[in-house]
Each structure stands twice: as structure tokens, then as C-alpha cells.
N, C-alpha and C positions, 0 to 999 in steps of 0.2 A: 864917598862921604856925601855925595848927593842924594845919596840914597838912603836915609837912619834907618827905617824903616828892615834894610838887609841887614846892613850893621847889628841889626837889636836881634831877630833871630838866627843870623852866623855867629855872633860872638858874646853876648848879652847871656840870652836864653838859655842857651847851653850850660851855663855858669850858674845862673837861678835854680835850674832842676835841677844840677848837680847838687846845687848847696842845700836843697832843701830838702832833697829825699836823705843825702848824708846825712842831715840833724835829725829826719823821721827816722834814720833805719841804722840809729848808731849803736855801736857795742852796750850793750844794758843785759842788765841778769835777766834771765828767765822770767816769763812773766809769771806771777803767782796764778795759781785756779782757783777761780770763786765756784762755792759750793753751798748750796743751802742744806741744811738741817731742820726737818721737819720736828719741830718741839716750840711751844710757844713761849717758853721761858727756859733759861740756863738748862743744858741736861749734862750726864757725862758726857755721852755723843760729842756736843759743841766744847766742851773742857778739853778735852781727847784729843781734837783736828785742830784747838785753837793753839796747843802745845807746837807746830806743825809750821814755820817760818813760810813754806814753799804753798801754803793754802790760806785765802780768804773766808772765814765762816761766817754765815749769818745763820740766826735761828727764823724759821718762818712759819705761818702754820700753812694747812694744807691749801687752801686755795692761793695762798699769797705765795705759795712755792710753786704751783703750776703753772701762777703766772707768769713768777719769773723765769721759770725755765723755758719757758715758751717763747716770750721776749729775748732770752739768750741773757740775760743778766745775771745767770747763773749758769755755769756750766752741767752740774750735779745735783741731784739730792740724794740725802742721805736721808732713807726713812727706815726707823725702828721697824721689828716686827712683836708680833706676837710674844715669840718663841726669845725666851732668854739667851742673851750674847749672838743675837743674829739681828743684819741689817740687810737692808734692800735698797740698792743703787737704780735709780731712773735717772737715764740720760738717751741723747741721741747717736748710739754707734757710728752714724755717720759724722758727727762731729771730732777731730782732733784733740782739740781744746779737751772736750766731752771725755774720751776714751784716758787722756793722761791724766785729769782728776779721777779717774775711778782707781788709778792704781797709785795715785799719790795718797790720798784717802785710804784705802785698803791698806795699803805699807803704812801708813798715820797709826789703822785701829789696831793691825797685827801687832804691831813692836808695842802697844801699849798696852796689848793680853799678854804681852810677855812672850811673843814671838822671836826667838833669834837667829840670827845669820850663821849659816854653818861656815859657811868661807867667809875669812877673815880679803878684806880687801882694802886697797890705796888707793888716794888719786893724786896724779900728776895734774896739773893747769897750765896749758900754753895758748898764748896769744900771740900772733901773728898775722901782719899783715899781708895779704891777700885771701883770707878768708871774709873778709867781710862783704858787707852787703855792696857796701860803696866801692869796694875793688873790683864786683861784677859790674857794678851799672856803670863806671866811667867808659868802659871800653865799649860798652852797648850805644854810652848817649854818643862817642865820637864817629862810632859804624851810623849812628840814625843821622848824626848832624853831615858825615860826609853824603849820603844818599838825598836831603832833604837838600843842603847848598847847592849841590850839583842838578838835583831835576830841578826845582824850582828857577835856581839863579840863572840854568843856560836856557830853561823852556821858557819861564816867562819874558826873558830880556829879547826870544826872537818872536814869540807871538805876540807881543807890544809891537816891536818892528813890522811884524807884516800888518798886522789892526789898523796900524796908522801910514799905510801902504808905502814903507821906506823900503822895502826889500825891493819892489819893482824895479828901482834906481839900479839895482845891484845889477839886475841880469843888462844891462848894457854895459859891464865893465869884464874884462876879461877873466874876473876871479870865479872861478868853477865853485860849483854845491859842496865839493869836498873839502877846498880851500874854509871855506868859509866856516864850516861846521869845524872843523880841525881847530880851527882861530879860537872856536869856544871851546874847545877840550884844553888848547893851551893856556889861553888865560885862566883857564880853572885851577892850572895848578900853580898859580904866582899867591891866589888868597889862601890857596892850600896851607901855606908855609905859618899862616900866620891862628889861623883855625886852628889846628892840630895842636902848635907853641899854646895857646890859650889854654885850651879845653885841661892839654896833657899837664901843663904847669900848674894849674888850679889844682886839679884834683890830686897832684904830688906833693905840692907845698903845703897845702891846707889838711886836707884830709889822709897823707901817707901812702898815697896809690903807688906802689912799685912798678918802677920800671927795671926788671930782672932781664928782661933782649936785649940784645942787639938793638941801638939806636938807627942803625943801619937796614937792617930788617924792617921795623917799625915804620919807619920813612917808607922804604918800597912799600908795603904793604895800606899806606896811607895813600901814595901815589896812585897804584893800579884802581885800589876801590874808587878814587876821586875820577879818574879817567870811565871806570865800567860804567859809572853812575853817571854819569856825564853822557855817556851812549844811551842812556835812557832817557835822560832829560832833552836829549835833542830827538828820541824817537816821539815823547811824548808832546813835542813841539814841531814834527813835521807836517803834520798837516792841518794841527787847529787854528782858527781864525779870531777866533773871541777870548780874552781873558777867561772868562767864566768856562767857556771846552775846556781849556789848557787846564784850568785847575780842577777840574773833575775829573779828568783822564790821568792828571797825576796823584790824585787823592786816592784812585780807584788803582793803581802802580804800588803805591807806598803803602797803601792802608794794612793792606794782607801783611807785608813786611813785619810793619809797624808791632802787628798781634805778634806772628807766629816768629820771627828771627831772633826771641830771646835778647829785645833790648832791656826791658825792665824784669824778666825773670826769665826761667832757663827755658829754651823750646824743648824740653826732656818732659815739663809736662802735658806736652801734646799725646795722642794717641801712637802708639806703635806702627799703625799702620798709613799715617799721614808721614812720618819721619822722613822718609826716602825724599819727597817732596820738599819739605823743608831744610835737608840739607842742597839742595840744588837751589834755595833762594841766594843770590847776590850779597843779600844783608848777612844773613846768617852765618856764609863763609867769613865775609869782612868779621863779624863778632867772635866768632871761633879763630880769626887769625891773629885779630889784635890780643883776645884776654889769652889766647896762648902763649903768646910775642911777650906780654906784661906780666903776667901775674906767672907764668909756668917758667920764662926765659927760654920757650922755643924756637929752635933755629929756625935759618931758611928752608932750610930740608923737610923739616917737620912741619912748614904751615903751607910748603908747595901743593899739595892738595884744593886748600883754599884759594891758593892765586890761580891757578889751572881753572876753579873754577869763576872767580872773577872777574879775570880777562876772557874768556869764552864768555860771560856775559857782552862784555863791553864792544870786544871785538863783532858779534852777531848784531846787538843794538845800533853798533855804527853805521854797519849796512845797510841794515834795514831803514835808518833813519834818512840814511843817502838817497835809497834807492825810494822811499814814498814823499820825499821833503820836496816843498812846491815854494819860489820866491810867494808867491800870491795864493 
């Protein structure tokens, strides 16, 4: 408590972005596609797509439609041609958005020439929780929040120590570099208990985040990450000197993470051939252990991959951090 400062990104922060990407990114229908219509007053055309719930029409004329489509204020136009009962779609193939108005529009004009469906067909609707967007991101923000307490909280609390040359004191007492570094792996995991309660109970009570695992599972699986990442925070603390090293060496740890381990969206849209790489990040594992753990209810068995790879992080960063860590 000496410190609000940790307080407010360990247990605070986590709780803010939770709550506010869940209100950005909550269950809502489909969003409608806006589409311009090249006619400077009412045509059929704009009668036609305005009949059409799942489409926004405006009518425009031609350069106040190239405008907007340029702008992205529209995703479509629909311009008349020549030739009777024929229209011409301008958009940008590489847009999304772009490509599912051209066939919401198309499906609009066809069934109003009197186009029909030869297969007759139904729809079911189900809603469930752990589809949603906020079922992926809670387990992302608790993998990013366990990696960010653990390097920050154990790196900066010893390169403060040595800055303000307390560590010197140390090497005349009988406690060895491993004692010491160990001390910070232990106490990392007494805040653990209370970080994990937060983050997991927020995002369950509020927003419905299923917890489908093993509570027990969960727990180890929070543990290991807390301890791997803790091997990094004291590698990324064994030999800088000045606050400002430490925080650029672990900016320069976390940053890549941060992109590529699929905390705010899935690392599946990385390229094919970075993958390999990206399942061998630390984070990544942690995020593929936990949302399997939560949202799938996969065993110990099933996320043993991921801690295999975890602890062979943590275990290699300890060493390392042992064997280059300087009192001064």
C-alpha cells in the first residue's frame, strides 16, 4: 500500500480495460452496411435497398459518392447503367465491410425482380457464453497482467535497490544470488492470490465469463505463468543500473508479446509462416492455457503443452538471470 501507484496497474487497470472494451465489444446485431445510390432524388434503386432492414441508403450524385466512398462513409455504390434492369457496384474488394454490402444489396435487388430461393431453409439462434468477445479478452488481459506484475514488480523493485546502492549491503551477508532472486519468485506468488480473485471475479460476475475448468488447473496454470514470468523480470533486472535501462529492456521483452500472443485479438491473424515462433512465446502459451482452462474446460492433460512450455521458459530465464545478476 505504500505503493498506489502498483496497486492501480496490478488491480485497478486490469478492471478498467476489462470493463470498457466489454461495453465497446458487447453482443449487438450485425452492424448495417451503408451504401450510396447514385440518383440525385428518390429512384427505385433507393425504394428497392430502403425496403432492406440490414442496409443504410443514401441517395448521392456522382461526385458526392466518390467522395464518400473514398472517405469510407459508404461502403458501396450502387450506380445505375445504361442498359435496363442492370446496375454497377464500385467498391474496394479489399474491404470487408465493402464485399458484404455488395451481396446484401445484390440479395436486396434480386428478390425484388422477383428472384426466389429454391431451398426452402430455417434458422436456429443461440447465444452462449464464451463466444463472445469479452470471453476472449478476460483471459488475454490476465496472461498480459500476470507477465506485466511479474517483470515490472520483481525488475523494477531490484534496480531501484541497486540505483540506490542497497544491494551492496547484501553481498556481506551470507545470503547467496539465488536465495535472493528466489525471495522474489516467492513473494510473487502471495499477490498472485489476490490479482487472479480480481481480474477472474470481475470478468465472471459482471460480464458472465465462464469458468468451465478445473479451478485447480486454473490456479497451477496461473502459478507457473506467475513464477516463468518472474524469471524474466529478474533476467530483465540483472544487470541494469538505472530505472530508465530497466524500463526499456522490459518494454523491448513485453512489447512483441504484447502484439503477437493474442491478448486483444487471436495471433491466427499473424502470417503462417511466423506461427511456429509465436507459439513458442511465454504469453501466448499462458493465453492458450488459461481461454482453454475457461472458456473450453480443458484438463491438465490437455494444457500440458502449454506449461511444458512455460516452465522451460521460466526455468532457462532463472539461470540466466542467476548466472549475469551483479549486487552492484
Amino acid at each position: 500500500m505504500r505503493e498506489p501507484d502498483a496497486v492501480f496497474w496490478t488491480f485497478v487497470f486490469p478492471i478498467i480495460l476489462a470493463a470498457g472494451l466489454g461495453l465497446a465489444f458487447r453482443q449487438r446485431g450485425p452492424d448495417r452496411a451503408h451504401v450510396g445510390v447514385i440518383a440525385e432524388h428518390s429512384s427505385p434503386l433507393t425504394e428497392s435497398l430502403s425496403g432492406d432492414s440490414s442496409i443504410i441508403v443514401q441517395s448521392l450524385g456522382d461526385s458526392a459518392g466518390a467522395l464518400a466512398l473514398r472517405t469510407g462513409k459508404v461502403a458501396l455504390l450502387v450506380m445505375p447503367t445504361a442498359k435496363p434492369d442492370s446496375v454497377r457496384y464500385v467498391y474496394d474488394p479489399a474491404r470487408s465491410d465493402a464485399v458484404t454490402a455488395r451481396l446484401l444489396v445484390d440479395r436486396a435487388l434480386q428478390a425484388g425482380a422477383g428472384r426466389t430461393n429454391p431451398v426452402r431453409t430455417t434458422d436456429s439462434f443461440v447465444t452462449e457464453a464464451g463466444s463472445r468477445y469479452i470471453d476472449f479478452l478476460v483471459p488475454g488481459l490476465l496472461g498480459m497482467n500476470l507477465m506485466g506484475a511479474s517483470i515490472w514488480g520483481l525488475g523494477f523493485a531490484i534496480v531501484t535497490a541497486r540505483s540506490k546502492k542497497l544491494l551492496k549491503r547484501l553481498m556481506a551477508t551470507p545470503m547467496s544470488r539465488a536465495q535472493y532472486l528466489l525471495s522474489f519468485l516467492i513473494s510473487r506468488l502471495v499477490f498472485l492470490v489476490f490479482e487472479v480473485i480480481t481480474l477472474l471475479g470481475f470478468g465472471h460476475y459482471v460480464f458472465g465469463v465462464p469458468l468451465r475448468g478445473s479451478l485447480i488447473t486454473l490456479a497451477l496454470i496461473a502459478i507457473v505463468s506467475a513464477v516463468s514470468f518472474g524469471g524474466l523480470g529478474l533476467l530483465t533486472a540483472s544487470r541494469a543500473k538505472t530505472i530508465e535501462a530497466a524500463q526499456g529492456i522490459m518494454n523491448f521483452v513485453m512489447m512483441p508479446m504484447w502484439i503477437l500472443s493474442g491478448v486483444f485479438f487471436s495471433a491466427a491473424n499473424f502470417p503462417d509462416a511466423i506461427q511456429p515462433v509465436i507459439r513458442l512465446l511465454p504469453l501466448t502459451a499462458v493465453n492458450d492455457a488459461l481461454r482453454a482452462n475457461m472458456l473450453e474446460g480443458a484438463s491438465l492433460a490437455a494444457v500440458s503443452p502449454q506449461l511444458l512450455i512455460i516452465a522451460a521458459w521460466g526455468v532457462l530465464t532463472f539461470f540466466a538471470a542467476l548466472k549475469l545478476f551483479r549486487w552492484r
